[in-house]
TIVO-171097 format. One record per residue (C-alpha): x, y, z; residue in one letter. Coordinates in steps of 0.25 Angstrom, whole numbers, plus 5000, padded with zeros to 4 digits. Each point is the difference from the previous one (the first is absolute). Layout:
BEGIN
PT,X,Y,Z,A;
...
# end
This chain:
BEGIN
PT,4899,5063,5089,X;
PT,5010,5003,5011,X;
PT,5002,5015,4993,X;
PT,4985,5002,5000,X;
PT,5002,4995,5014,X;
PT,5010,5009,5003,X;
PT,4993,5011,4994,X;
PT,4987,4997,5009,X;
PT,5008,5000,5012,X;
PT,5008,5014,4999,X;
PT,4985,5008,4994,X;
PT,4994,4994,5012,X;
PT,5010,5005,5011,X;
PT,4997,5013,4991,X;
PT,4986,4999,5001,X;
PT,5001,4997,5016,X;
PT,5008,5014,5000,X;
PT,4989,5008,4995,X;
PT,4992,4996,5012,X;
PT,5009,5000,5009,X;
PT,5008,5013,4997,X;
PT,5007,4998,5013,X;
PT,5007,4987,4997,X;
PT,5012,4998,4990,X;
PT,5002,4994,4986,X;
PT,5015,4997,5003,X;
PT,4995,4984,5004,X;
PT,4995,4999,4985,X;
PT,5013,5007,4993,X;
PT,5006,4989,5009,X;
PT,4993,4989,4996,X;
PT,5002,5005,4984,X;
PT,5015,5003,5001,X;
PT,5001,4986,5006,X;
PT,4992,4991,4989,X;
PT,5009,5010,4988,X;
PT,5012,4993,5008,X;
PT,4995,4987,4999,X;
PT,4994,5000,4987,X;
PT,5015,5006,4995,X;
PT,5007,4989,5009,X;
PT,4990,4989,4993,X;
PT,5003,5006,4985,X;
PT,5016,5001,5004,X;
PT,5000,4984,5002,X;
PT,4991,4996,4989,X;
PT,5008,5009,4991,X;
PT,5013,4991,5005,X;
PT,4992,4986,4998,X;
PT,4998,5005,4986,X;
PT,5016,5002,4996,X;
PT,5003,4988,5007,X;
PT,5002,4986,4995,X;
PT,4993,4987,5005,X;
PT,5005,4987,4996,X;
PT,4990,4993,4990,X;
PT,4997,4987,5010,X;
PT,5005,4987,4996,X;
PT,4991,4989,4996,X;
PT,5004,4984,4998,X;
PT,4988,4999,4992,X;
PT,5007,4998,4984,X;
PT,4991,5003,4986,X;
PT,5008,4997,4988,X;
PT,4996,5008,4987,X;
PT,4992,4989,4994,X;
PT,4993,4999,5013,X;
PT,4998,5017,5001,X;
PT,4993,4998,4986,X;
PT,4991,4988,5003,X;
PT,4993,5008,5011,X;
PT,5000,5011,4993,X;
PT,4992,4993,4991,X;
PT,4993,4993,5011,X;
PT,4993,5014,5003,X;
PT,5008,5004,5011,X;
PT,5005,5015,5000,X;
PT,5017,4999,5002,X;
PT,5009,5009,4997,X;
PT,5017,4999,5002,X;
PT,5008,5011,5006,X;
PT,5016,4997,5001,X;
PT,4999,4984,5002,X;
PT,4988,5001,5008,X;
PT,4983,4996,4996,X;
PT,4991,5009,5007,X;
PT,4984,4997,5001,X;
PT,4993,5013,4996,X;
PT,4987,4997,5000,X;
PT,4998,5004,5015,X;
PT,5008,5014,4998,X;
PT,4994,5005,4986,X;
PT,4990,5006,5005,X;
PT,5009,5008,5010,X;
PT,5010,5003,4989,X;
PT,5002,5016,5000,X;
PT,5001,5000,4986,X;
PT,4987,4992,4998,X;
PT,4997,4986,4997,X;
PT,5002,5002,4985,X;
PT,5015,5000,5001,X;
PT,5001,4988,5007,X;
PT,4990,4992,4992,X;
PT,5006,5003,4988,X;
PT,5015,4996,5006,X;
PT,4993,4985,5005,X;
PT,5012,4990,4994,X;
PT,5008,5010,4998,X;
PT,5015,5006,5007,X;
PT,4995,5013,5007,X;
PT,5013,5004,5005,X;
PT,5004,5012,4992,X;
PT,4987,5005,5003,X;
PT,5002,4999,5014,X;
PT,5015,5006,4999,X;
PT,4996,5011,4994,X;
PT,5005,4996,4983,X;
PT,4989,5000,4995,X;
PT,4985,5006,4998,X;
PT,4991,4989,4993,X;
PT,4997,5011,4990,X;
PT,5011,5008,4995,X;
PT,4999,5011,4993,X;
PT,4986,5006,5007,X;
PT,5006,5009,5011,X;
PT,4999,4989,5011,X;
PT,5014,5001,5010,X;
PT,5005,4985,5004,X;
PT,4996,5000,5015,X;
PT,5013,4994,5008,X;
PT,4994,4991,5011,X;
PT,5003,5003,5015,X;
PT,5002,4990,5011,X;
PT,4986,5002,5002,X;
PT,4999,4991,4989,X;
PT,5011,4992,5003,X;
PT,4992,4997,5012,X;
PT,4987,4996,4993,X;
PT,5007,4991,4990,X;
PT,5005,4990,5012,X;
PT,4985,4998,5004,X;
PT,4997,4995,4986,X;
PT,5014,4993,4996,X;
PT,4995,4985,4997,X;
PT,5011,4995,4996,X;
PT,5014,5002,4992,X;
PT,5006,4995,4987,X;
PT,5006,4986,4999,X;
PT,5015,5008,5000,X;
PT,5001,5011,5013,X;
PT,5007,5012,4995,X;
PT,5015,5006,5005,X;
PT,5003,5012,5005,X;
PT,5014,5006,5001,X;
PT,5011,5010,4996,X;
PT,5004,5004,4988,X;
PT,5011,5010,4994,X;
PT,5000,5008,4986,X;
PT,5011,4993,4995,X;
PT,5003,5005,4985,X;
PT,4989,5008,4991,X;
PT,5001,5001,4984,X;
PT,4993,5011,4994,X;
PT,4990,4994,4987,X;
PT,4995,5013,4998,X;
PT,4999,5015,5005,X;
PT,4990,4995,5011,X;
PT,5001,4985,5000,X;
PT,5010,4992,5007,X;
PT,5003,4987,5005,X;
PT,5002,4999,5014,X;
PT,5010,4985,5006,X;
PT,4996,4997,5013,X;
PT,5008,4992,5010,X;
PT,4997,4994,5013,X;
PT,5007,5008,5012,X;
PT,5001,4993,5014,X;
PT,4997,4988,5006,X;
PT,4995,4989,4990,X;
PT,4987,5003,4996,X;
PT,4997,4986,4997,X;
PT,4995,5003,4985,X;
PT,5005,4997,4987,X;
PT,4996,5005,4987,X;
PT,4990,4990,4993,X;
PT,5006,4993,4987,X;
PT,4998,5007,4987,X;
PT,4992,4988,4997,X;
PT,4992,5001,5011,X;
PT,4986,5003,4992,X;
PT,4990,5002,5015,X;
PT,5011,5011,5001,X;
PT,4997,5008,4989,X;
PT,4991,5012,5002,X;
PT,5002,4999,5015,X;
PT,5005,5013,5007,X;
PT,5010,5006,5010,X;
PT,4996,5011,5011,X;
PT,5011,5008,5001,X;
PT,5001,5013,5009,X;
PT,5012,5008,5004,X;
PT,5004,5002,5015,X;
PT,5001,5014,4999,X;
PT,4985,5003,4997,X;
PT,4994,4987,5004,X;
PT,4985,5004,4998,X;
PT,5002,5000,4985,X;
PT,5000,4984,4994,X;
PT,4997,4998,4987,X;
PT,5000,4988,4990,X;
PT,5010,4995,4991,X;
PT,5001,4988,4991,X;
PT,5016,4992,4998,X;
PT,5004,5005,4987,X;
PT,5013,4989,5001,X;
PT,5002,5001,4984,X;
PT,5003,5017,5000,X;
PT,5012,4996,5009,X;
PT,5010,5005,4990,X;
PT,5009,4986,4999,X;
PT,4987,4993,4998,X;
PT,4995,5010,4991,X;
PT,5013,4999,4991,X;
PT,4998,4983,4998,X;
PT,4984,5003,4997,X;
PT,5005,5009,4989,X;
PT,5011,4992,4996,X;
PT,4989,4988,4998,X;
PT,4993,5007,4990,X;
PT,5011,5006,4993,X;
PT,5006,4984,4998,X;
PT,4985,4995,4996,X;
PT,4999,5012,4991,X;
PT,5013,4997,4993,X;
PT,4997,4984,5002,X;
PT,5012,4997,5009,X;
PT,5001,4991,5010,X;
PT,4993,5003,5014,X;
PT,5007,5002,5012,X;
PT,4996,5006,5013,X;
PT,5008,5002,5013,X;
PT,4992,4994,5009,X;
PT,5007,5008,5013,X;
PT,4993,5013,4997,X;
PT,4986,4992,5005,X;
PT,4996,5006,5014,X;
PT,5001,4986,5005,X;
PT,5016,4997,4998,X;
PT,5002,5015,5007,X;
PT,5010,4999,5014,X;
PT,4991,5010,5006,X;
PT,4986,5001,5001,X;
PT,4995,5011,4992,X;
PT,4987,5007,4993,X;
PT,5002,5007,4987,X;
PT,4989,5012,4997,X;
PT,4997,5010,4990,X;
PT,4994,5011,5005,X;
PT,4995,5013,4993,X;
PT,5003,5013,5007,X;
PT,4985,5008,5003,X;
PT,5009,5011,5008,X;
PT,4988,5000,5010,X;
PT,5006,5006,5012,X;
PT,5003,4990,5011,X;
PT,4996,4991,4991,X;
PT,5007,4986,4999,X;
PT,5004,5000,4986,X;
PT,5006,5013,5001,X;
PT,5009,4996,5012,X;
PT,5003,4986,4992,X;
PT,5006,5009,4989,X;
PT,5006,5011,5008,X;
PT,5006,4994,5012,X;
PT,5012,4989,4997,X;
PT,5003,4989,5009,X;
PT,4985,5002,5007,X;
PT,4997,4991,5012,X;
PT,4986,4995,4997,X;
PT,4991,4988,5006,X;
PT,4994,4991,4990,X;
PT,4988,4988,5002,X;
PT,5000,4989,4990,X;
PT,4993,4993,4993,X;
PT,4987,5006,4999,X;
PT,4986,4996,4993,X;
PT,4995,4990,4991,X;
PT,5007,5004,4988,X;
PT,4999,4997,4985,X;
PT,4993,4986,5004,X;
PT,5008,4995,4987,X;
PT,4997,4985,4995,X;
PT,5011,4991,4992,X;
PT,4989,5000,4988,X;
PT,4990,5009,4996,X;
PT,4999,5012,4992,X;
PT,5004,5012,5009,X;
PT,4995,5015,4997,X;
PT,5007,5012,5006,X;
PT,4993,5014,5000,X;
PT,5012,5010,5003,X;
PT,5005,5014,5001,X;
PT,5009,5009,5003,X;
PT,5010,4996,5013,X;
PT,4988,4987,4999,X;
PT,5009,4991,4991,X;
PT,5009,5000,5010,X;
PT,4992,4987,5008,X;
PT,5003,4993,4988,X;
PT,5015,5003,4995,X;
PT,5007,4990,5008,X;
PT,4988,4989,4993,X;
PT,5005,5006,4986,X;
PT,5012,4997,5004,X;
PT,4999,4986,5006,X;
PT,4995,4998,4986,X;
PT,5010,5004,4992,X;
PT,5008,4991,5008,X;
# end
């Protein structure tokens, strides 16, 4: 509307100088030079608001994971991004990539989709769409409430890498700084499993993808697995050294295995070509396996997927 504004105004000062030959256009160029200025000085800001970064509000209001499902089941339309449950059934209908996506994501983690991971179909020509802080801004008008454990964020360092295979390699991360206040969960803990880490490097900050702790692939750890099966293979007696578990660790740290996609800027390319990288990491993240201590459990996995469910093998074996 204001272009066709615009555009009225500067034809009709035109118009007014074919009957007045006498008079000059130059208050219409003026008027037209002025609003280009403004229109570029308006874009130059929003550009800037949409590189920025604004805080996901707080909120004291706590949903626990059984509670997250029961409204869900309840009829209400939730989804969880980072620790946070948003309300989408005000926004669906204004969601630039239509209704359908969101709809579809109700009771589900929707933060690789709006990081940029991920398209809900692979494979069909779709790009991942990484969201800006316009839509950092949306989100804290519909946050409802968190989960029951808020998530940290801190610094973290590549300490040691050890390659598994040309373009797979496990990645030790250690806490750098202040005390971050977090601890890795227990390898028994079974609400941890599943659940994943936002990690991002500080040298390209816009880029956060997903990972899930791979703790097991340590390769200490990794040597006592083996060695398990090898002894129940050959019937010996089993022992395991317990100070290879994440939780008996003097430092704080996150073990990943990562797979190189060479995408340039790329996270996973910097995490393999770039030792000793300074990154920002936010844990713990999203619901989760949802694991029970009985039941029959199915996974459906593959590729880099079985990596959500390594450190469970492995809990186990134990």
């Amino acid at each position: 509307m204001l272009l066709i504004s615009e555009a009225a105004i500067v034809a009709g000062t035109f118009k007014y100088t074919l009957y007045y030959p006498g008079k000059t256009y130059v208050l219409g160029l003026a008027h037209l030079f002025v609003f280009v200025i403004l229109i570029l000085f308006i874009e130059g800001i929003h550009q800037k608001f949409k590189k920025g970064e604004v805080d996901f509000n707080h909120t004291d209001e706590i949903i626990s994971r059984d509670d997250f499902d029961a409204r869900i089941d309840e009829g209400e339309e939730l989804v969880i991004l980072d620790d946070l449950v948003l309300n989408i059934s005000k926004f669906k209908t204004e969601h630039p990539g239509g209704r359908f996506l969101l709809e579809h994501n109700i009771g589900r983690d929707i933060s690789k989709f709006f990081y940029g991971g991920y398209t809900l179909e692979q494979g069909v020509g779709l790009k991942p769409v990484q969201h800006s802080n316009v839509a950092r801004t949306i989100v804290n008008h519909i946050i409802v409430g968190r989960l029951i454990e808020r998530a940290t964020t801190f610094s973290v360092r590549i300490t040691a890498t050890q390659v598994i295979n040309h373009q797979t390699k496990t990645s030790i991360l250690r806490a750098e700084g202040k005390e971050p206040g977090w601890a890795a969960p227990a390898s028994t803990d079974l609400s941890s499993f599943g659940r994943h880490y936002l990690l991002r490097s500080y040298h390209n900050p816009e880029v956060r993808r997903h990972y899930s702790a791979a703790a097991c692939m340590k390769t200490d750890a990794y040597q006592q697995y083996v060695g398990l099966i090898n002894q129940y293979k050959e019937g010996d007696t089993l022992t395991f050294d317990e100070k290879v578990l994440p939780e008996n660790q003097e430092e704080a740290e996150v073990v990943f295995v990562s797979k190189n996609y060479k995408q340039r800027g790329g996270l996973s390319q910097r995490i393999h070509e770039t030792p000793n990288d300074l990154c920002q990491i936010k844990a713990q993240l999203g619901k989760g396996l949802g694991l029970k201590n009985e039941g029959t459990h199915i996974a459906f996995v593959a590729g880099t997927g079985v990596l959500v469910f390594v450190d469970l093998i492995a809990l186990m074996l134990r």
